[in-house]
DOTI-310266 format. One record per residue (C-alpha): x, y, z; residue number from 1; chain; residue in one letter. Coordinates in steps of 0.05 Angstrom, whole numbers, always signed. Example, Ala and Ser with C-alpha at 12.3 -4.5 7.8 and 13.67 -1.06 7.14 Angstrom:
BEGIN
site c1->+246, c2->-90, c3->+156, seti->1, zase->A, kenu->A .
site c1->+273, c2->-21, c3->+143, seti->2, zase->A, kenu->S .
***
This chain:
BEGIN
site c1->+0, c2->+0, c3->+0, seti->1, zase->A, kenu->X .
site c1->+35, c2->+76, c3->-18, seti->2, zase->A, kenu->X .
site c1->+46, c2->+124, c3->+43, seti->3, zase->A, kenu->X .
site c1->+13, c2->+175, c3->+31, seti->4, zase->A, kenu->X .
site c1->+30, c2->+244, c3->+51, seti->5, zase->A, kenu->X .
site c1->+46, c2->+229, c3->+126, seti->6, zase->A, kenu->X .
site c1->+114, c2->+259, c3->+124, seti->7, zase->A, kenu->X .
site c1->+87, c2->+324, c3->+105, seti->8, zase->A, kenu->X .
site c1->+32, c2->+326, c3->+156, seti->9, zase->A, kenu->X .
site c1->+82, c2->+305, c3->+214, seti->10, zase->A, kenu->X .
site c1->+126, c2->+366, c3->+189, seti->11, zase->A, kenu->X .
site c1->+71, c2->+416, c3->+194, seti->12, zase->A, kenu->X .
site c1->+46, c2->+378, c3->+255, seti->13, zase->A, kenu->X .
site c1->+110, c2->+391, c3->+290, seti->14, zase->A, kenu->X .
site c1->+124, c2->+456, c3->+264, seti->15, zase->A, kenu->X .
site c1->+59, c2->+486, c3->+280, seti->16, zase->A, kenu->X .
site c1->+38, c2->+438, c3->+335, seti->17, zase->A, kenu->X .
site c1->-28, c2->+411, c3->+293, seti->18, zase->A, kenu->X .
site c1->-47, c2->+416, c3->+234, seti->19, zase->A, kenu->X .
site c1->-117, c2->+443, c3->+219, seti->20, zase->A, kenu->X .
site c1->-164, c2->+405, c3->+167, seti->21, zase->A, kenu->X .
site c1->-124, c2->+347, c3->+145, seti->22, zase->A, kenu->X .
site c1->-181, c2->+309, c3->+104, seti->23, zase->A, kenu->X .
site c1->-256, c2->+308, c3->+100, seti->24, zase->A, kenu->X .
site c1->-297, c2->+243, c3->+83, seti->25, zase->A, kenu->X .
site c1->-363, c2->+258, c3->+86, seti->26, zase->A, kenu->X .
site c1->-430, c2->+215, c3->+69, seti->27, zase->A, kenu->X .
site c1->-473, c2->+288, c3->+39, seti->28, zase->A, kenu->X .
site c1->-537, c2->+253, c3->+49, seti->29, zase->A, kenu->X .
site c1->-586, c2->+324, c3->+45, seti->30, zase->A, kenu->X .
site c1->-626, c2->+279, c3->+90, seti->31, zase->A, kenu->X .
site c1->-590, c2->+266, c3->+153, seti->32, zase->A, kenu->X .
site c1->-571, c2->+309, c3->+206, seti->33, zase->A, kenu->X .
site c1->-497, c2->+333, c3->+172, seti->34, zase->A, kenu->X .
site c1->-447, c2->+326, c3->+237, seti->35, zase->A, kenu->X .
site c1->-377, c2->+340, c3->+244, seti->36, zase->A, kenu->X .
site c1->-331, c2->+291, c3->+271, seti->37, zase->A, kenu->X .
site c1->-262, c2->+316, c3->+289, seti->38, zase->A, kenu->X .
site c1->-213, c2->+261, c3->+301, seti->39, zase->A, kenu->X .
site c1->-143, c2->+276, c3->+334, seti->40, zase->A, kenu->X .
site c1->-82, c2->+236, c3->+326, seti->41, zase->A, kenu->X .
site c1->-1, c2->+241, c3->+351, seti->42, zase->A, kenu->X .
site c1->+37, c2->+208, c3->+296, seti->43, zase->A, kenu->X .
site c1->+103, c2->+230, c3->+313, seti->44, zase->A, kenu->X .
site c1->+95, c2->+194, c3->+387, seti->45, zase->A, kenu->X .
site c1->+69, c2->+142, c3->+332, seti->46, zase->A, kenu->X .
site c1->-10, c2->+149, c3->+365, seti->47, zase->A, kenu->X .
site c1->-33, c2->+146, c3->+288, seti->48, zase->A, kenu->X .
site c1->-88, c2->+98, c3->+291, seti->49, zase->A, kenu->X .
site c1->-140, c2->+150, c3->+254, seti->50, zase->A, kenu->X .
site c1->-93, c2->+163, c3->+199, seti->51, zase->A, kenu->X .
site c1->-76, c2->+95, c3->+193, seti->52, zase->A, kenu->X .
site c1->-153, c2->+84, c3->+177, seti->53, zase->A, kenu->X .
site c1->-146, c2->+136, c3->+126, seti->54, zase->A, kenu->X .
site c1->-91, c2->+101, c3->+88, seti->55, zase->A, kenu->X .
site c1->-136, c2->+30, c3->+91, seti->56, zase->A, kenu->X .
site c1->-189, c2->+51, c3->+61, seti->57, zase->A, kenu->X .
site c1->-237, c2->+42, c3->+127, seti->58, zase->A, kenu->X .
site c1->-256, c2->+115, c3->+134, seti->59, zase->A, kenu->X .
site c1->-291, c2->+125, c3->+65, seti->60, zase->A, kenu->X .
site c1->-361, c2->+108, c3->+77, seti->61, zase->A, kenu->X .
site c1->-353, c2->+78, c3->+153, seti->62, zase->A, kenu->X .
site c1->-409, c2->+121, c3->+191, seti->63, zase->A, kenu->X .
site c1->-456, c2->+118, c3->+126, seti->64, zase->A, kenu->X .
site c1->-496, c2->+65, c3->+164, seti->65, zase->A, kenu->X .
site c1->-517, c2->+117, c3->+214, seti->66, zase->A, kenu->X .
site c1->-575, c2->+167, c3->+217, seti->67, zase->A, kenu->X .
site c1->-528, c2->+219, c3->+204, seti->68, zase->A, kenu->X .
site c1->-488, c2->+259, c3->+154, seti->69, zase->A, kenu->X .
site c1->-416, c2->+251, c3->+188, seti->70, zase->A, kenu->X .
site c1->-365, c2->+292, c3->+163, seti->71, zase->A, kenu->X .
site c1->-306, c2->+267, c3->+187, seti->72, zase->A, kenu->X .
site c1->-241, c2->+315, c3->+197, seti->73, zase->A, kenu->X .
site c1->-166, c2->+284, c3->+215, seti->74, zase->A, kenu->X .
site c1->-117, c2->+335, c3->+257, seti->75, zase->A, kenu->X .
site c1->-48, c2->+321, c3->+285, seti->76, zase->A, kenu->X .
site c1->-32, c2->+347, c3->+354, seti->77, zase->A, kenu->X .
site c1->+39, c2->+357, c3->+391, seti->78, zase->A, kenu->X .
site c1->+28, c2->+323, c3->+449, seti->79, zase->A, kenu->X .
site c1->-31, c2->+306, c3->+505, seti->80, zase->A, kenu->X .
site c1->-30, c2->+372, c3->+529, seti->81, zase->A, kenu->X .
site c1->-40, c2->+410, c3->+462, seti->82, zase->A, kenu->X .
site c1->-102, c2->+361, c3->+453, seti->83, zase->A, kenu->X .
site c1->-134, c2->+379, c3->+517, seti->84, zase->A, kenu->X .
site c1->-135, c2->+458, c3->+499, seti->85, zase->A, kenu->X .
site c1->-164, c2->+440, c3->+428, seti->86, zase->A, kenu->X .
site c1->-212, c2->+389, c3->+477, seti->87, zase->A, kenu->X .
site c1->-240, c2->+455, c3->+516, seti->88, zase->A, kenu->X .
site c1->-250, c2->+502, c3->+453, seti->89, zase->A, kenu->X .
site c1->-294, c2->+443, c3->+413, seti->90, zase->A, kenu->X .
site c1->-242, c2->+435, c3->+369, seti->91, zase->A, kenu->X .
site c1->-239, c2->+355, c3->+371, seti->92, zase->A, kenu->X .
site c1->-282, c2->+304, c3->+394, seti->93, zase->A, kenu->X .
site c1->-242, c2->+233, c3->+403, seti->94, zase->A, kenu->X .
site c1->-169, c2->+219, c3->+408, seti->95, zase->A, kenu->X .
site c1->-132, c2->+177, c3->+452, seti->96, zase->A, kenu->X .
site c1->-61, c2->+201, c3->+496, seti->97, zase->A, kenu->X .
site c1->-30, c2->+176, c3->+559, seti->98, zase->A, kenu->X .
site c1->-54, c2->+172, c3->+619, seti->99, zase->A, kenu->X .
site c1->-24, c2->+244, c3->+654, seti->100, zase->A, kenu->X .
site c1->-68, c2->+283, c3->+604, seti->101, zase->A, kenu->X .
site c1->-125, c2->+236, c3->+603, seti->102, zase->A, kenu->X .
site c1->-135, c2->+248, c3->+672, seti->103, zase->A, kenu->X .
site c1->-115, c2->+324, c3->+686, seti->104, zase->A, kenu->X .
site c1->-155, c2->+343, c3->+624, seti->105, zase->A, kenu->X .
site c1->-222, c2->+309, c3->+643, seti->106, zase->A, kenu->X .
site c1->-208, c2->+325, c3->+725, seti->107, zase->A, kenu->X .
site c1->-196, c2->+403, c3->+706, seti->108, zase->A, kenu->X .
site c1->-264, c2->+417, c3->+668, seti->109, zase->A, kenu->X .
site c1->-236, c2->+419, c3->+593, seti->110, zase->A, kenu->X .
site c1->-302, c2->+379, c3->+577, seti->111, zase->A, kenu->X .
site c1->-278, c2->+299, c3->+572, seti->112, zase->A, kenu->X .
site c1->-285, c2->+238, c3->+594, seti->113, zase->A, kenu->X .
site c1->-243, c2->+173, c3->+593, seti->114, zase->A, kenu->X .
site c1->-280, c2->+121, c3->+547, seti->115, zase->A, kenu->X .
site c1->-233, c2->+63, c3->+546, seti->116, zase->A, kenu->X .
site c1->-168, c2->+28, c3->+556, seti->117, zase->A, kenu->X .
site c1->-132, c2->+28, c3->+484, seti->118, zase->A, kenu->X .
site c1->-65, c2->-3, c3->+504, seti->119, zase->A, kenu->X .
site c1->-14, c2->-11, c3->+557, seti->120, zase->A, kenu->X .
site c1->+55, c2->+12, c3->+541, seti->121, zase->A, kenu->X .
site c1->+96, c2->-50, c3->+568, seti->122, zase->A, kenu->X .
site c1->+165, c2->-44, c3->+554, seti->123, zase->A, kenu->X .
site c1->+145, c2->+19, c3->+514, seti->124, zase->A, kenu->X .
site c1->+191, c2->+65, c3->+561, seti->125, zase->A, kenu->X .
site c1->+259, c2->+66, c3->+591, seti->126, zase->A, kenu->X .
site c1->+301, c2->+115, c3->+621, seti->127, zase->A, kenu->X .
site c1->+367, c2->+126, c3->+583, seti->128, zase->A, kenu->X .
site c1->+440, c2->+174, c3->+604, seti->129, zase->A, kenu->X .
site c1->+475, c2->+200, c3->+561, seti->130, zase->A, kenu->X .
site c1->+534, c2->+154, c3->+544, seti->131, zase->A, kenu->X .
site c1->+591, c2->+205, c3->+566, seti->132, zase->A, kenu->X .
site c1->+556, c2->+230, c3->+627, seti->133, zase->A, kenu->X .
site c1->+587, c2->+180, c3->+680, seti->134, zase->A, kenu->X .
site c1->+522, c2->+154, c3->+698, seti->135, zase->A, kenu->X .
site c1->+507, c2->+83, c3->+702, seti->136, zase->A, kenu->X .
site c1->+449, c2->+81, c3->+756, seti->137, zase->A, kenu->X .
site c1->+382, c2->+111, c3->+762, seti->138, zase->A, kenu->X .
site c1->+409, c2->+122, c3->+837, seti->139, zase->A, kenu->X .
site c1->+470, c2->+169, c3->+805, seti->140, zase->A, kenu->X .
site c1->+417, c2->+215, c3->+780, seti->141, zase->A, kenu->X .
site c1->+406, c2->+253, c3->+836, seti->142, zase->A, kenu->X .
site c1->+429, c2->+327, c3->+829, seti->143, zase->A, kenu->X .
site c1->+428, c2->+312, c3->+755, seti->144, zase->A, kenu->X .
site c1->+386, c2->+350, c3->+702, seti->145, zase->A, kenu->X .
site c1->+335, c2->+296, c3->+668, seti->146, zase->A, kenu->X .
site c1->+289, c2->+316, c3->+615, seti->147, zase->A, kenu->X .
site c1->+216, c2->+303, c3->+594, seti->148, zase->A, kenu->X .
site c1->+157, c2->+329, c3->+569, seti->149, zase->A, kenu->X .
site c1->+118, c2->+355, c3->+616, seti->150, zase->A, kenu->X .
site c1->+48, c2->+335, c3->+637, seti->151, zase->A, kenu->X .
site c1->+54, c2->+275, c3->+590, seti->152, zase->A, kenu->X .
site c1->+67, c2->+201, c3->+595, seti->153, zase->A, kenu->X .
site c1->+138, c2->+210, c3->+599, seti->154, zase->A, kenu->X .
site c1->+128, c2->+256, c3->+666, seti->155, zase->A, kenu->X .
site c1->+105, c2->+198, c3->+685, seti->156, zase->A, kenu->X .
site c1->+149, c2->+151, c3->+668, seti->157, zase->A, kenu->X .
site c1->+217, c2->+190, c3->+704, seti->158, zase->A, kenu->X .
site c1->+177, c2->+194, c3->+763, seti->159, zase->A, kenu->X .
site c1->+160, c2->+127, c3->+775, seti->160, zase->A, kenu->X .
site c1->+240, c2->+103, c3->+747, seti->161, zase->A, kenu->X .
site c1->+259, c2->+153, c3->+816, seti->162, zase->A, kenu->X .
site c1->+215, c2->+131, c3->+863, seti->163, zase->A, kenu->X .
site c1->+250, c2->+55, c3->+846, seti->164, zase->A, kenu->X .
site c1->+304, c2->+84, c3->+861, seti->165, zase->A, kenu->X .
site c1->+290, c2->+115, c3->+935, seti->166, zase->A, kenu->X .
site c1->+280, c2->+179, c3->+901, seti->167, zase->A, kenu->X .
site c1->+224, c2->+228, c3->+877, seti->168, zase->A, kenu->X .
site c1->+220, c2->+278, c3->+823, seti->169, zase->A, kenu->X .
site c1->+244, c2->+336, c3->+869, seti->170, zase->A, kenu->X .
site c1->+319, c2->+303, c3->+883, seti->171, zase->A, kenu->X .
site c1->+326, c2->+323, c3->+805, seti->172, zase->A, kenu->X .
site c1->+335, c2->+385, c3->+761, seti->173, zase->A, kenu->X .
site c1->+276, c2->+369, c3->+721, seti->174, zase->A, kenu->X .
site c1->+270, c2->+400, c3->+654, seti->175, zase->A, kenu->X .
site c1->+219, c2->+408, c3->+600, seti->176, zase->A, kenu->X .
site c1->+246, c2->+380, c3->+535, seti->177, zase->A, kenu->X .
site c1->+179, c2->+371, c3->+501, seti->178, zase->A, kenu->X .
site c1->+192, c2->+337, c3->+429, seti->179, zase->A, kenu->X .
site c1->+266, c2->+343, c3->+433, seti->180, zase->A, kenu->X .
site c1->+286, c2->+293, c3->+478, seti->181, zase->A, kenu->X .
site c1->+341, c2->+266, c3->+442, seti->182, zase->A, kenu->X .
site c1->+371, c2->+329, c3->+417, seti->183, zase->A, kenu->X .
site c1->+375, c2->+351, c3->+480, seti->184, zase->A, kenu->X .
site c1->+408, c2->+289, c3->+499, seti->185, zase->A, kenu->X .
site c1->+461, c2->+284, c3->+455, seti->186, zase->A, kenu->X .
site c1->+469, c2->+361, c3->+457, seti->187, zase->A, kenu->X .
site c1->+487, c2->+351, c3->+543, seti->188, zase->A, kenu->X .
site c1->+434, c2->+391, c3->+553, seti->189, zase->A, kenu->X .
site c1->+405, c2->+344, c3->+599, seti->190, zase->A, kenu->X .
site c1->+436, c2->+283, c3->+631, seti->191, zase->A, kenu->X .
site c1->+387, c2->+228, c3->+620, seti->192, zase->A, kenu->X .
site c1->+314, c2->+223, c3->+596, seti->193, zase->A, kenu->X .
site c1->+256, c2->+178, c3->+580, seti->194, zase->A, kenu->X .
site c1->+251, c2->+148, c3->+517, seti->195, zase->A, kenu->X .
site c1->+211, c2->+107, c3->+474, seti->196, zase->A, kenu->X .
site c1->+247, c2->+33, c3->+480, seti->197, zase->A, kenu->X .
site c1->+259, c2->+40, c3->+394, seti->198, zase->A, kenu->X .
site c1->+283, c2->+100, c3->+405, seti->199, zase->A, kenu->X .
site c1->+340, c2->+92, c3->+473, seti->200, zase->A, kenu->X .
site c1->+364, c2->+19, c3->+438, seti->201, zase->A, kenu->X .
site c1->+377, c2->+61, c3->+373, seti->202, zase->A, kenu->X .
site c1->+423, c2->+113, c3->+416, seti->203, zase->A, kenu->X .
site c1->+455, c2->+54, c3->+452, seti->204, zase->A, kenu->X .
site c1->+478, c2->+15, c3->+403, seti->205, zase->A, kenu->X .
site c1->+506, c2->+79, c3->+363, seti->206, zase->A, kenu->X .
site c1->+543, c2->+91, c3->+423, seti->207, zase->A, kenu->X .
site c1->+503, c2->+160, c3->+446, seti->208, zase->A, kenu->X .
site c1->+468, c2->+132, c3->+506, seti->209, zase->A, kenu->X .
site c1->+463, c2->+82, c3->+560, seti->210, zase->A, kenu->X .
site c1->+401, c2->+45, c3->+585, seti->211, zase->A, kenu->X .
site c1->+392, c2->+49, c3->+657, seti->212, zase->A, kenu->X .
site c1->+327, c2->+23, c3->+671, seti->213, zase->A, kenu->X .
site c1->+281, c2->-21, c3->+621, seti->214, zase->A, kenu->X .
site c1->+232, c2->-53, c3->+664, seti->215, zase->A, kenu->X .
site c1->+163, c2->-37, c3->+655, seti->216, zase->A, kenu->X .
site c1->+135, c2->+19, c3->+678, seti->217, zase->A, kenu->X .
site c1->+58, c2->+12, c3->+679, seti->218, zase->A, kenu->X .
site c1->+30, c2->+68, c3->+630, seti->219, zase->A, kenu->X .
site c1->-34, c2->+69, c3->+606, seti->220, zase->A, kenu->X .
site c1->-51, c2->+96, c3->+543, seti->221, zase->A, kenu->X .
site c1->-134, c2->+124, c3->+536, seti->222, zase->A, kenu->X .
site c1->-190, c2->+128, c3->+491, seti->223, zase->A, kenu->X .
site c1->-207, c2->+201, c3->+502, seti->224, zase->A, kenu->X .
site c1->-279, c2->+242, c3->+483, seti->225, zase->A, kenu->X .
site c1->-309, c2->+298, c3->+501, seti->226, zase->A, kenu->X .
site c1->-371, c2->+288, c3->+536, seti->227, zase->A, kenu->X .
site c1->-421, c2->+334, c3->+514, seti->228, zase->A, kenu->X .
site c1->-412, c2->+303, c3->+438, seti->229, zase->A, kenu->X .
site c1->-414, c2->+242, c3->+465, seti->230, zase->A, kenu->X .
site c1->-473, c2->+248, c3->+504, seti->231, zase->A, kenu->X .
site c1->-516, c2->+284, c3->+441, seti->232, zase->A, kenu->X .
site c1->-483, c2->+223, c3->+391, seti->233, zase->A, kenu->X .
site c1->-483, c2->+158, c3->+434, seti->234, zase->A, kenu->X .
site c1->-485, c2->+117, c3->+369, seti->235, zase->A, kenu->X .
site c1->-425, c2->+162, c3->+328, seti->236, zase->A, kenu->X .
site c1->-384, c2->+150, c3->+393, seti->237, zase->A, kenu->X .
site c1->-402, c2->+77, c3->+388, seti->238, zase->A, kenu->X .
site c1->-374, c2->+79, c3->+318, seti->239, zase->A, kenu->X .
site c1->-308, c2->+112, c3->+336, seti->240, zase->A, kenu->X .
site c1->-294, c2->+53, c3->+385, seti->241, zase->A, kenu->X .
site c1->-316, c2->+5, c3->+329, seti->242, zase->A, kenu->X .
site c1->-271, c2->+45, c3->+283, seti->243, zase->A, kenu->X .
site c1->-205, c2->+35, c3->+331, seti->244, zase->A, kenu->X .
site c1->-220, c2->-43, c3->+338, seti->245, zase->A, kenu->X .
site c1->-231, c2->-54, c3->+257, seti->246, zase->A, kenu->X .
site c1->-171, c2->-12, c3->+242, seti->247, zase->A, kenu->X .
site c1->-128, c2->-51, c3->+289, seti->248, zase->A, kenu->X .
site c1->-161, c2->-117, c3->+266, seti->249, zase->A, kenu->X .
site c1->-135, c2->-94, c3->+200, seti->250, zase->A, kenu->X .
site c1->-59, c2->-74, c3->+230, seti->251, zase->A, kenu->X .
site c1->-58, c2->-143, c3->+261, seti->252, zase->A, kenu->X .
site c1->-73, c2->-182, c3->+200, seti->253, zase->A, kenu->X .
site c1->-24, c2->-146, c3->+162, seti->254, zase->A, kenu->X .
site c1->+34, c2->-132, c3->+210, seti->255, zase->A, kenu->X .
site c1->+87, c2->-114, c3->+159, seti->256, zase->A, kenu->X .
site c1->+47, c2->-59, c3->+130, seti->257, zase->A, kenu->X .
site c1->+28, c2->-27, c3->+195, seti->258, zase->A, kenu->X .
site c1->+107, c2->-36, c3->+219, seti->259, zase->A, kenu->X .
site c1->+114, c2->+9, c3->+146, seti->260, zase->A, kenu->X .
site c1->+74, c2->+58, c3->+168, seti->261, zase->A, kenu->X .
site c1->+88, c2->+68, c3->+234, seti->262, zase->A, kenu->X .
site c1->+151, c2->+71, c3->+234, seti->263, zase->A, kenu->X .
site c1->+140, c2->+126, c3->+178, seti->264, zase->A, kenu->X .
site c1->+89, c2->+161, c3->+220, seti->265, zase->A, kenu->X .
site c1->+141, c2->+164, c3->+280, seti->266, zase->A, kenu->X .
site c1->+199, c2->+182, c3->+245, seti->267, zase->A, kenu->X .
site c1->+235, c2->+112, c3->+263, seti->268, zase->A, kenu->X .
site c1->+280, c2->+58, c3->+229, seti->269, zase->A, kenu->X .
site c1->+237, c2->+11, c3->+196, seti->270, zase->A, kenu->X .
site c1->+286, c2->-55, c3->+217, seti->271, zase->A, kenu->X .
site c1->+294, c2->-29, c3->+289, seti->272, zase->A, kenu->X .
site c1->+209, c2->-30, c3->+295, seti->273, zase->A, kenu->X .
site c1->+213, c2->-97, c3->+267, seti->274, zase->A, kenu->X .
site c1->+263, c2->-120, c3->+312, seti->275, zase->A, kenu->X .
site c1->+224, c2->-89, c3->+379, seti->276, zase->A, kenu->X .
site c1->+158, c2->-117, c3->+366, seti->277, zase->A, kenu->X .
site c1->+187, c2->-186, c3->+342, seti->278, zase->A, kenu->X .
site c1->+140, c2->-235, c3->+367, seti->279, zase->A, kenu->X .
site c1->+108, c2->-184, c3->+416, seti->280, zase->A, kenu->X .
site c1->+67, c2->-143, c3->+361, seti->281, zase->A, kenu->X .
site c1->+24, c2->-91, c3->+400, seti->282, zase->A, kenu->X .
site c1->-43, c2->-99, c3->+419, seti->283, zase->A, kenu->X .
site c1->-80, c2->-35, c3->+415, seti->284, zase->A, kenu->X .
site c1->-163, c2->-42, c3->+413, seti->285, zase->A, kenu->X .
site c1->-211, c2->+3, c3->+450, seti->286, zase->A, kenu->X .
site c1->-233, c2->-38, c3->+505, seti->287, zase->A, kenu->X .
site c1->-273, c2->-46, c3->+576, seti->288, zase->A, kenu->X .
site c1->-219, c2->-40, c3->+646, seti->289, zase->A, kenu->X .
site c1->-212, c2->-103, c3->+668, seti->290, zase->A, kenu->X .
site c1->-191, c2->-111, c3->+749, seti->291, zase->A, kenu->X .
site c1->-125, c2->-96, c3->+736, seti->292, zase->A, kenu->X .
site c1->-136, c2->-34, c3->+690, seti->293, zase->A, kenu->X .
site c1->-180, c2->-9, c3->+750, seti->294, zase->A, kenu->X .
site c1->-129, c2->-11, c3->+803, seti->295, zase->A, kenu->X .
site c1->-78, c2->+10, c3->+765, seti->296, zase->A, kenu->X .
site c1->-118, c2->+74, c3->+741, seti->297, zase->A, kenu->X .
site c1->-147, c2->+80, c3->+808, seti->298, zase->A, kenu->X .
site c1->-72, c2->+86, c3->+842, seti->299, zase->A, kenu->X .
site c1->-52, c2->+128, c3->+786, seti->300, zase->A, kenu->X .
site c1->-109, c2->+182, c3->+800, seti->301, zase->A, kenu->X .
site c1->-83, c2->+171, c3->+877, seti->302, zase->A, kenu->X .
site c1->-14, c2->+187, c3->+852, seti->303, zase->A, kenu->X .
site c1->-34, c2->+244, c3->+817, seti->304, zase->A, kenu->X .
site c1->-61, c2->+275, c3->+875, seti->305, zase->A, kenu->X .
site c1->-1, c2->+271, c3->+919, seti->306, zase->A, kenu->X .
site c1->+31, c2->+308, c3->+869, seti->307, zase->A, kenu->X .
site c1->-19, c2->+363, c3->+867, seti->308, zase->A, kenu->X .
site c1->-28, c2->+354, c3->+785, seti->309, zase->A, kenu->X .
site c1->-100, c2->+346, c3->+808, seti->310, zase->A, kenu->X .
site c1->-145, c2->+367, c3->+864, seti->311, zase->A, kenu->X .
site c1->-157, c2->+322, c3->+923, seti->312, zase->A, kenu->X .
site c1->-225, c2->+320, c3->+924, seti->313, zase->A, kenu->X .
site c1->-223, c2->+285, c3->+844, seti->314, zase->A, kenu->X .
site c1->-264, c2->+222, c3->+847, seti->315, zase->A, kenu->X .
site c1->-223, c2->+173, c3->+789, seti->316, zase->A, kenu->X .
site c1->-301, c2->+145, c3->+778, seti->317, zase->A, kenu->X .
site c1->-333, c2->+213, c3->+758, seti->318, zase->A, kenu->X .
site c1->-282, c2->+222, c3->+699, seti->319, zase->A, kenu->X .
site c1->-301, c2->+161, c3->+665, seti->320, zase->A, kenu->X .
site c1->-357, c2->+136, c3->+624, seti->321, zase->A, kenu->X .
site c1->-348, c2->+56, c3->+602, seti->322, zase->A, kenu->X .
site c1->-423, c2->+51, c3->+581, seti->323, zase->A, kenu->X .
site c1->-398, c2->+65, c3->+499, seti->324, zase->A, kenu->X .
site c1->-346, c2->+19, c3->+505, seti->325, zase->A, kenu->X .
site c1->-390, c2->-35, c3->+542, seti->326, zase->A, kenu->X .
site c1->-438, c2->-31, c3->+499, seti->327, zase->A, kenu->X .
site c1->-399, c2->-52, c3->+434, seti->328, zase->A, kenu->X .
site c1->-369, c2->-114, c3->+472, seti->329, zase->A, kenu->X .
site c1->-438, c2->-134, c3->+495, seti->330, zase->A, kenu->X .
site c1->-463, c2->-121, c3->+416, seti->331, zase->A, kenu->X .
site c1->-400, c2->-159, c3->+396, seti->332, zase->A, kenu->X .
site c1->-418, c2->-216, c3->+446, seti->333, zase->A, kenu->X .
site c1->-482, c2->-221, c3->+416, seti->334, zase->A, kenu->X .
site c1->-453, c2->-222, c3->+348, seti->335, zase->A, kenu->X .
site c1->-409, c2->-284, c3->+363, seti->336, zase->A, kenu->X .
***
């Protein structure tokens, strides 16, 4: 199947930090209800899965079946946080992003609400020094300057890598990188900071940096919405959940081509993709918490709070609605 175009969008993406319009598909029935359906996406943190339905062919036609005339619009966001302002001005309705600005969007009124699990990163994350910086412990970091994007799942990530460690976030010079990790890395801006697993094994084997800590980290990655579409168009939010599973049906089924495109979409090496997900191929559907989703979110929210990145008095059950995502697995139950 040709790429088409991504290279350009993730340009203007990361120039501008979306991009505005970048297709329509629309049904122009002149008797439905016409709707606009704004989809978000983060290719170059490879969170593509909406564009990747664009290059399959699923989009064209996929909502005709409803009672509406969707108009579906694709946009390309920086990061989590960019999404959640573009969440609170109506500019988007679905998207899905980590679990730091899943949760401090929908706990600080920008309008959403947590639909689903889409995926776990496993071994997505590690924390990586520079390879000249003397450091070979997590431990040696203290005093240290270590980068990350703030208020994403990388935050995240560096926190939890200290706290292993016996320490915490403040025992750190902690510095906002955003998108330029590894340039700031290899420029000794900063001394170590988290990074995709592709990514830090890349850097390692070149010789620019050295692993320190590559066991999992438990980061959850969301099905996001905002609620007030959601509540008006149960059955279009339905759809979008349907959407995620069919596309990744399709990305299962045809692993090479989605290994193509992703690493395309994220800017990486095709072989090193294929060599990471080597008989461990991610699983990313839209899907129901099971018991351990619900603790783990549960003592994420808790963690969150002890922090102060939300208020205390944030109940983890009032920013999420499962009933869209429960009821395609009991239609797909039915269906079996």
């Amino acid at each position: 199947m040709k790429k088409r175009l991504m290279s350009a969008l993730l340009v203007t993406a990361l120039v501008a930090g979306i991009t505005g319009n970048v297709f329509t598909v629309s049904a122009a029935d002149p008797g439905k209800e016409k709707v606009e359906l704004h989809l978000a996406d983060m290719s170059v943190y490879g969170i593509a899965i909406f564009n990747y339905a664009k290059e399959i062919g699923l989009l064209d036609g996929y909502f005709d079946d409803l009672d509406y005339d969707v108009d579906v619009e694709l946009s390309e966001w920086a990061s989590g946080v960019d999404q959640n302002t573009a969440f609170a001005a109506g500019e988007i309705e679905f998207s899905s992003m980590g679990n730091i600005p899943a949760v401090s969007g929908a706990a600080s009124g920008y309008g959403t609400k947590i639909l689903a699990v889409n995926y776990l990163y496993d071994n997505e994350y590690v924390l990586a020094a520079r390879a000249d910086s003397g450091i070979k412990t997590t431990a040696d970091l203290k005093g240290k300057n270590v980068g990350t994007y703030v208020g994403t799942v990388t935050h995240y990530a560096v926190a939890k890598y200290l706290e292993k460690a016996g320490l915490t976030l403040d025992d750190v010079n902690l510095l906002n990188v955003g998108a330029e990790a590894v340039t700031s890395l290899r420029n000794g801006d900063v001394d170590a900071v988290p990074l995709g697993s592709v990514v830090a094994q890349q850097l390692e084997d070149e010789g620019s940096a050295y692993i320190l800590d590559d066991d999992q980290v438990p980061i959850y990655n969301y099905v996001v919405g905002r609620e007030a579409f959601a509540e008006k168009y149960p059955e279009i939010t339905e759809k979008v959940l349907e959407l995620i599973n069919d596309t990744w049906d399709y990305a299962d089924s045809h692993q090479d081509e989605y290994i193509k495109f992703y690493a395309d979409a994220s800017g990486q090496d095709v072989a090193t993709v294929e060599a990471a997900w080597k008989d461990n191929f991610p699983q990313r559907y839209a899907s129901d918490f099971s018991d351990d989703d619900k603790k783990a979110y549960e003592e994420f929210v808790d963690w969150m709070k002890s922090v102060d990145y939300v208020g205390k008095d944030v109940d983890s059950d009032s920013i999420l609605d499962l009933s869209y995502v429960e009821k395609i697995s009991q239609t797909g139950d039915e269906q079996k």
